[in-house]
N, CA, C and O atoms as a MOPAC input file, in Angstrom:
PM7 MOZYME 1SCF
protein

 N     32.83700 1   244.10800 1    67.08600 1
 C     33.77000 1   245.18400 1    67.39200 1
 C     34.97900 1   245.16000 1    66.47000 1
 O     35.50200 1   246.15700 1    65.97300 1
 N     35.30900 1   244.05600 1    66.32500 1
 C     36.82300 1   243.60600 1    65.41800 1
 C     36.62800 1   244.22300 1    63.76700 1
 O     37.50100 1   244.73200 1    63.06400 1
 N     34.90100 1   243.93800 1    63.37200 1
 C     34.64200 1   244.58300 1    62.28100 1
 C     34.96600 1   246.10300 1    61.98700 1
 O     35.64400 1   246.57100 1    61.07300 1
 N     34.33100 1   246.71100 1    62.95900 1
 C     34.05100 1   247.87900 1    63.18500 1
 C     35.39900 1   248.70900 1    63.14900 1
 O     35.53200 1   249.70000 1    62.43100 1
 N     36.67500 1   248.07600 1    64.22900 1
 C     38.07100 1   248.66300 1    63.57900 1
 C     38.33300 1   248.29200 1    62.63400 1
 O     38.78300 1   249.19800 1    61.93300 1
 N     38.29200 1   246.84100 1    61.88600 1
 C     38.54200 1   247.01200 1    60.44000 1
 C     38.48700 1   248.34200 1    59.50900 1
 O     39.47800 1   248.97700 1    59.14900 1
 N     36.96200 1   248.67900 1    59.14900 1
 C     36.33600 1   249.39400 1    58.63900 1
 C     37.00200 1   251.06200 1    58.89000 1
 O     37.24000 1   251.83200 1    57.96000 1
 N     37.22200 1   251.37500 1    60.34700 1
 C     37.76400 1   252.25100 1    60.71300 1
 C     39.24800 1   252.62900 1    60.31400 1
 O     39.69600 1   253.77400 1    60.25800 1
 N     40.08800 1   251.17500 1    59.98500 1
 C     41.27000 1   251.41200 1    59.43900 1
 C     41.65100 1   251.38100 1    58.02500 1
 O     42.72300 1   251.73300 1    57.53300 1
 N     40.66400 1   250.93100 1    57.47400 1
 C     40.11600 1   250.86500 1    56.09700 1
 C     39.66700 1   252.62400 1    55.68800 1
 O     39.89600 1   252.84500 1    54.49900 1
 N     39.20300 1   253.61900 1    56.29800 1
 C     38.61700 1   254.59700 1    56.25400 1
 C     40.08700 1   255.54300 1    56.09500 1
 O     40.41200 1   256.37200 1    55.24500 1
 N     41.08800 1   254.80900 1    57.79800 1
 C     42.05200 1   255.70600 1    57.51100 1
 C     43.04900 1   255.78500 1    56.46000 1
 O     43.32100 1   256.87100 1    55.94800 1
 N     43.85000 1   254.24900 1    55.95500 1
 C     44.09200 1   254.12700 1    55.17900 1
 C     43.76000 1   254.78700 1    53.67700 1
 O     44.62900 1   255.28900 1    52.96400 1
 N     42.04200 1   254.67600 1    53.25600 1
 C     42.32300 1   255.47100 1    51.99900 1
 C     42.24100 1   256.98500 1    51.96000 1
 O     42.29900 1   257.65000 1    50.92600 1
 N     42.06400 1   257.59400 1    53.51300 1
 C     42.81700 1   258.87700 1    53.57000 1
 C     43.89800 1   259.13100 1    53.39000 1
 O     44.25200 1   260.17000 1    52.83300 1
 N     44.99700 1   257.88300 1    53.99000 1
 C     45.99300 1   258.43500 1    54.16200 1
 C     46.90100 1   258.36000 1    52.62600 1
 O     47.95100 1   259.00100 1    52.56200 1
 N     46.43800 1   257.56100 1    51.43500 1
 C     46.95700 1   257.40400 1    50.52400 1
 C     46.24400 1   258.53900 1    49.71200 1
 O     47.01200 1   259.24900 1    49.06200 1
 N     44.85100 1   258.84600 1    49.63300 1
 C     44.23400 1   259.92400 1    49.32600 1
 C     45.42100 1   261.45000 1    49.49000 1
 O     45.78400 1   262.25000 1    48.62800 1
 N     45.72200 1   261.36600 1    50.81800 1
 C     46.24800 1   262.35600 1    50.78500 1
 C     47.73400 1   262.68500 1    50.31600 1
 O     48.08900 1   263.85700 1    50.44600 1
 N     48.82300 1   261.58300 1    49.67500 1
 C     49.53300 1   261.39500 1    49.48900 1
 C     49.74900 1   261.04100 1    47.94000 1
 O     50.84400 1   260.71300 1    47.48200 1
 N     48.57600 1   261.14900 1    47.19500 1
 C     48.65600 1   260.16300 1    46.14400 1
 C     48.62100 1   261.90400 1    44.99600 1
 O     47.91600 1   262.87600 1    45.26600 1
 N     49.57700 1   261.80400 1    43.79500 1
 C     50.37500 1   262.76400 1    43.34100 1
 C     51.21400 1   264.07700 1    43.86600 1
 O     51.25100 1   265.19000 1    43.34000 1
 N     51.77800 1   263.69100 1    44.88000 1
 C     52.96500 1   264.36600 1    46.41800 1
 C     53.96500 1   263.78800 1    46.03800 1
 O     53.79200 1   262.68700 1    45.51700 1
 N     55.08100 1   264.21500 1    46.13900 1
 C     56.47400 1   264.01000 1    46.85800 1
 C     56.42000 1   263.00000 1    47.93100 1
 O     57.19600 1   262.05500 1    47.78900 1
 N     55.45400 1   263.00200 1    49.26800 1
 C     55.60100 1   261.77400 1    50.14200 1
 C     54.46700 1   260.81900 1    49.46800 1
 O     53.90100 1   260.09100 1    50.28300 1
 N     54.10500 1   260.71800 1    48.31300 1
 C     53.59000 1   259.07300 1    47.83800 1
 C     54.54300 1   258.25000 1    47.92500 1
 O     55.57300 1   258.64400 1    47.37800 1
 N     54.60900 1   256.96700 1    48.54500 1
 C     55.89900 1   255.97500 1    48.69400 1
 C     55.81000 1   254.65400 1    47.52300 1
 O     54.73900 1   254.11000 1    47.25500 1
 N     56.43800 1   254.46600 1    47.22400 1
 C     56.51300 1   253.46000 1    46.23100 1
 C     56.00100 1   251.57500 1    47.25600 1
 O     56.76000 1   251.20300 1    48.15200 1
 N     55.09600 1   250.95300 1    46.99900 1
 C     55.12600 1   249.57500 1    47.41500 1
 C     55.42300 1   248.21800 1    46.60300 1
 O     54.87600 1   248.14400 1    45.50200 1
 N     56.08500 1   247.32200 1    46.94200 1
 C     56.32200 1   246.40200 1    46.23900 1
 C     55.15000 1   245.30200 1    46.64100 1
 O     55.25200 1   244.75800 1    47.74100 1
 N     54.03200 1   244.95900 1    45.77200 1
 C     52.75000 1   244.01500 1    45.80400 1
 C     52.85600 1   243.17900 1    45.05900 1
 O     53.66500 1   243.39400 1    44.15700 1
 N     52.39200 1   242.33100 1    45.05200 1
 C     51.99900 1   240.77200 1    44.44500 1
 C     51.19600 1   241.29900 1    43.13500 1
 O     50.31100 1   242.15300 1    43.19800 1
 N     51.56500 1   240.76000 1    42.11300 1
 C     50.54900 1   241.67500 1    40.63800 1
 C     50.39800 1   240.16300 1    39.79500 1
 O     50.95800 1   239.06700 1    39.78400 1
 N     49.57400 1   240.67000 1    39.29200 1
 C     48.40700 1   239.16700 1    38.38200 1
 C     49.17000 1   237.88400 1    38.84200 1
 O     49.74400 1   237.61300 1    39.89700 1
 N     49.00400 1   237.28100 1    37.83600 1
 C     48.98500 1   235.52200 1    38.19400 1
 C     50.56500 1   235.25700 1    39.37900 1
 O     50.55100 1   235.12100 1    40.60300 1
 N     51.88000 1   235.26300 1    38.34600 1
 C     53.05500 1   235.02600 1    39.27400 1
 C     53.66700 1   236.32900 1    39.22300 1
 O     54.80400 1   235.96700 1    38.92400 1
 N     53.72400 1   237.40700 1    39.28800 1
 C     54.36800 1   238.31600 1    38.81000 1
 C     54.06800 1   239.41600 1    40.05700 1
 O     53.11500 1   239.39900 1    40.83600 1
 N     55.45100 1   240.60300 1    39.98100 1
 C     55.54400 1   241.36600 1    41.16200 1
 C     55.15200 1   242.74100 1    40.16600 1
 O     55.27700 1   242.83800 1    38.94500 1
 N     54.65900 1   243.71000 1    41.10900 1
 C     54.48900 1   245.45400 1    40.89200 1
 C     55.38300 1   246.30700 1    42.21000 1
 O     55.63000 1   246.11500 1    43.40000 1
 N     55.68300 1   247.40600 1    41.09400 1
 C     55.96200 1   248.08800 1    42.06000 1
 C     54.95500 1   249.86900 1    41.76200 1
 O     55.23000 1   250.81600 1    41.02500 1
 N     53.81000 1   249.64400 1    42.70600 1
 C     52.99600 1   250.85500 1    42.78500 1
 C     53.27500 1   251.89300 1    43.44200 1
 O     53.80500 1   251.68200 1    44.53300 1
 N     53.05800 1   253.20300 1    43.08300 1
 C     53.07900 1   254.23700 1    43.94100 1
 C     51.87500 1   254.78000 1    44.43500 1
 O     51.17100 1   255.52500 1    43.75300 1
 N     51.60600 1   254.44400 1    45.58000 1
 C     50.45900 1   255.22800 1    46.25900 1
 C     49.88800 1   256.29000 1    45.61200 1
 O     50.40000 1   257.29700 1    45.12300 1
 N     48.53200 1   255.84700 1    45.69300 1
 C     46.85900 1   256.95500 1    45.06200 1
 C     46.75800 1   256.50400 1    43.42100 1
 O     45.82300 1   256.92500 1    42.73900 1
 N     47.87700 1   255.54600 1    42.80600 1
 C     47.89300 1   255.47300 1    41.48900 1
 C     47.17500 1   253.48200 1    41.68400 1
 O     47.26800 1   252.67400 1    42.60800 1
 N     46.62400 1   253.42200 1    40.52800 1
 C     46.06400 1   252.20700 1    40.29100 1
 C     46.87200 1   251.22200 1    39.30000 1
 O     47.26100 1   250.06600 1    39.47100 1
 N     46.95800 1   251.89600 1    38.45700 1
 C     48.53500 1   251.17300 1    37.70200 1
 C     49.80900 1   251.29000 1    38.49400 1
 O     50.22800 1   252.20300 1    39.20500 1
 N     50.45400 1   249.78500 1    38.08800 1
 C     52.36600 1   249.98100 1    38.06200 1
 C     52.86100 1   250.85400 1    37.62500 1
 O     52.31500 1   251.54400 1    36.76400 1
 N     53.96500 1   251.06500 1    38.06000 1
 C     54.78100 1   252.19900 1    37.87500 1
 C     56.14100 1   251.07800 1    37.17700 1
 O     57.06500 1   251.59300 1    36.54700 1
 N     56.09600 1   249.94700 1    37.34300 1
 C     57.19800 1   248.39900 1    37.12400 1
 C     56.34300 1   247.93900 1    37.42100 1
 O     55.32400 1   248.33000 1    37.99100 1
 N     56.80200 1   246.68000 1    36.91500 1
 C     56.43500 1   245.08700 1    36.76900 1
 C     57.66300 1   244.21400 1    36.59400 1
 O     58.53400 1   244.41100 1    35.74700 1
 N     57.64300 1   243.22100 1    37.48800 1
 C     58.48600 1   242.34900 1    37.09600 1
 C     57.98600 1   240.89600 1    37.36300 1
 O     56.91000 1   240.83000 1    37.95700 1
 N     58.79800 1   239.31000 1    36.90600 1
 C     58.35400 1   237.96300 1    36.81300 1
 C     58.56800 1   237.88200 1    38.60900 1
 O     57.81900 1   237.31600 1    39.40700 1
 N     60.17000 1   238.84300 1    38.97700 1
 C     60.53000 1   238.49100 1    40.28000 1
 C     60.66600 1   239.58900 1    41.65400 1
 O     60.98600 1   240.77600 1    41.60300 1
 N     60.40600 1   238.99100 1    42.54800 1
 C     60.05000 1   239.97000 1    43.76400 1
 C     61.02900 1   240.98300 1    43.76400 1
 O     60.88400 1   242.20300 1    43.84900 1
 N     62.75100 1   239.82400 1    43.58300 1
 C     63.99000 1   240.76800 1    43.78400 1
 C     64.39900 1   241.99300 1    42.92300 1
 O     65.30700 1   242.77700 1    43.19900 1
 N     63.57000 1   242.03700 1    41.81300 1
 C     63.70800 1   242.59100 1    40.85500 1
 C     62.79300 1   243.96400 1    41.02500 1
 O     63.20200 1   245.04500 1    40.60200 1
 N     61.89800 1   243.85700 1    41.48900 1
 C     60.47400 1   244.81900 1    42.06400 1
 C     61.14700 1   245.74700 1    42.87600 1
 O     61.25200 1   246.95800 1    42.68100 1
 N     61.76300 1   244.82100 1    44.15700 1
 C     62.26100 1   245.30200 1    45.12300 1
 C     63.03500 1   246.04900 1    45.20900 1
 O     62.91200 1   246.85300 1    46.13300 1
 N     64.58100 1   246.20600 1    44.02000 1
 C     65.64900 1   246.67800 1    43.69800 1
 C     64.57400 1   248.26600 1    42.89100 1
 O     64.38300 1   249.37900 1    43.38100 1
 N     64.07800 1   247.66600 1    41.50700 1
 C     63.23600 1   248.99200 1    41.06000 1
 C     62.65800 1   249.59100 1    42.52200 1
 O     63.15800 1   250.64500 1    42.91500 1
 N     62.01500 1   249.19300 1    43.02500 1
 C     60.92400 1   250.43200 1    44.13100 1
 C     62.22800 1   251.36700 1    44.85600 1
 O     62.20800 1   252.58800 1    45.00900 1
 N     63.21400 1   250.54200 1    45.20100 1
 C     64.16000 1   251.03100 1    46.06600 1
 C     65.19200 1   252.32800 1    45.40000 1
 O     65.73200 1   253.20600 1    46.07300 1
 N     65.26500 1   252.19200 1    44.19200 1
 C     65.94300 1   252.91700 1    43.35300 1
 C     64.90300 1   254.16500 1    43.23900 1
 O     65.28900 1   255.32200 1    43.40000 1
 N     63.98600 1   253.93800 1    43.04000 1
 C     62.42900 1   255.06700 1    42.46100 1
 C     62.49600 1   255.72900 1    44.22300 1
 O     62.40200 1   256.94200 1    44.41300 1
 N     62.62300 1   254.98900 1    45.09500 1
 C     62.36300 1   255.80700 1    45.93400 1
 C     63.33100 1   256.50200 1    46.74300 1
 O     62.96700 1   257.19200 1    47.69600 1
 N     64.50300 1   256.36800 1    46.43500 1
 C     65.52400 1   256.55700 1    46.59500 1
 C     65.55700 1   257.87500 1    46.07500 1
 O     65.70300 1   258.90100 1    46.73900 1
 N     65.40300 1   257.77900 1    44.76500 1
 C     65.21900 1   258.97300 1    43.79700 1
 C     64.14000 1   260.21900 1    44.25200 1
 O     64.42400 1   261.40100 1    44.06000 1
 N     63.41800 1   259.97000 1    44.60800 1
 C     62.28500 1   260.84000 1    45.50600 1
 C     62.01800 1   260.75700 1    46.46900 1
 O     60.87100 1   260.79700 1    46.91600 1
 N     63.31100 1   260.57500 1    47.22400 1
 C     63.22800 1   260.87600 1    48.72800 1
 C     62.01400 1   260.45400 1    49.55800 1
 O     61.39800 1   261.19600 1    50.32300 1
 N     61.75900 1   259.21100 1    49.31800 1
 C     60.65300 1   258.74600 1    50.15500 1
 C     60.89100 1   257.51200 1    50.56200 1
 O     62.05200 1   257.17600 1    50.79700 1
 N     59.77500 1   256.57300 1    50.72400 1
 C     60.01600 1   254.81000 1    51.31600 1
 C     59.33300 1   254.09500 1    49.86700 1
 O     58.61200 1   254.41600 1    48.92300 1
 N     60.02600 1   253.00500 1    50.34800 1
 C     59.99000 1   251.65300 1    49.57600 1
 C     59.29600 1   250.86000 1    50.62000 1
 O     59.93000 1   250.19900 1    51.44200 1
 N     58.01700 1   250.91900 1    50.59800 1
 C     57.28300 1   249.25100 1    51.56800 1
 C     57.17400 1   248.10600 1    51.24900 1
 O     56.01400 1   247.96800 1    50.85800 1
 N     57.76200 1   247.08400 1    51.17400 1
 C     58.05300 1   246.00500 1    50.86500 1
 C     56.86900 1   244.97100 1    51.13500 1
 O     56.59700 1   244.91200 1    52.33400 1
 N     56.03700 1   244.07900 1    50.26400 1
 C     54.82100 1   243.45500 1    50.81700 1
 C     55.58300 1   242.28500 1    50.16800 1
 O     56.44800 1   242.18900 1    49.29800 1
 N     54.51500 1   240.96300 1    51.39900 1
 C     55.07100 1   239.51300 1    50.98400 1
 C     53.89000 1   239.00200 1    50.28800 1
 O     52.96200 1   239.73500 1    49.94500 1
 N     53.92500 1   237.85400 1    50.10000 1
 C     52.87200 1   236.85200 1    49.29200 1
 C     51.54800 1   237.21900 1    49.52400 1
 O     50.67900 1   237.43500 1    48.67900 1
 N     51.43800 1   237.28900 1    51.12700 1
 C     49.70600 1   237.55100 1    51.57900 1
 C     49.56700 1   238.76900 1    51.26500 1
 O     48.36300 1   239.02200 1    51.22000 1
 N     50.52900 1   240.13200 1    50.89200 1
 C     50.11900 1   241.36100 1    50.69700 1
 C     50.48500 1   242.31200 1    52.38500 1
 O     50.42500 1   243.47600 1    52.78100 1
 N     50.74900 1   241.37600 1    52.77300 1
 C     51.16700 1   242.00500 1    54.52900 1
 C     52.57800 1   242.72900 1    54.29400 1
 O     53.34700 1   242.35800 1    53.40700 1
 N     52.82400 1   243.68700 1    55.07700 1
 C     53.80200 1   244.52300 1    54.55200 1
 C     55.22200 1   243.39000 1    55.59100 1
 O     55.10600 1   242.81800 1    56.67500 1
 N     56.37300 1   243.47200 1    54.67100 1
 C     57.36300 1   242.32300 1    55.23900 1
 C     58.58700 1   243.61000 1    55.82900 1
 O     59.34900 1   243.41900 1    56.77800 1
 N     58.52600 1   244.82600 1    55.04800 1
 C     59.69300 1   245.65700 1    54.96400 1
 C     59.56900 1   247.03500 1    54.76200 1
 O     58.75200 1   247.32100 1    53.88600 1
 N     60.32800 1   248.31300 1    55.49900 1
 C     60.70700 1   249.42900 1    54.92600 1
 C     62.09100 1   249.83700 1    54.80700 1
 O     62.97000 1   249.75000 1    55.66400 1
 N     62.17700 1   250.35100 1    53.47600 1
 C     63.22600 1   251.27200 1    53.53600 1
 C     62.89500 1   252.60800 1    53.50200 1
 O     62.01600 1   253.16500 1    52.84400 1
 N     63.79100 1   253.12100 1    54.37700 1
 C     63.13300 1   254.82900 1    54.41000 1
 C     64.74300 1   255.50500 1    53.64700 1
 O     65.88700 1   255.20800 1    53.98900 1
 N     64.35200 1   256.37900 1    52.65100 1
 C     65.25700 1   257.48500 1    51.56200 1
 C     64.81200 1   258.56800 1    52.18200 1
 O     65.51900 1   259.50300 1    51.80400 1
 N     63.94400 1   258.96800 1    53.00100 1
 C     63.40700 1   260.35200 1    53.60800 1
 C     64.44000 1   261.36500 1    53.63800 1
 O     64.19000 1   262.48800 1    54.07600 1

């Protein structure tokens, strides 16, 4: 059963970025990127939008970018689990 919502939230999820991904509400996330190094992605896109060596540095860029386009900054930690939002809405 536990699978089965996985899968189900997995389904909604790449709707919900699907549907958001080149919009005004695409939100900028701050993720864990290659070996030690931070990204800051915008939803439906596969490349960075930034890169940095440090989280604080990611974090400040996403917040500024989203600031700028009136949307959120989701903040992810080490495991990729989301730690934070800021909402610019």
């Amino acid at each position: 059963m536990a699978n089965n919502n996985q899968n189900n939230r997995s389904e909604e999820q790449e709707q919900y970025f699907k549907e958001r991904a080149g919009t005004d509400e695409a939100r900028f996330h701050v993720v864990p990127h290659d070996e030690e190094g931070w990204a800051v992605k915008k939803e439906g896109q596969d490349d960075p939008e930034y890169t940095a060596e440090s989280r604080s540095d990611a974090v400040e860029e996403a917040k500024r970018m989203a600031e700028e386009a009136g949307t959120m900054a989701i903040l992810h930690n080490e495991d990729g689990k989301i730690e934070d939002l800021v909402n610019y809405e």
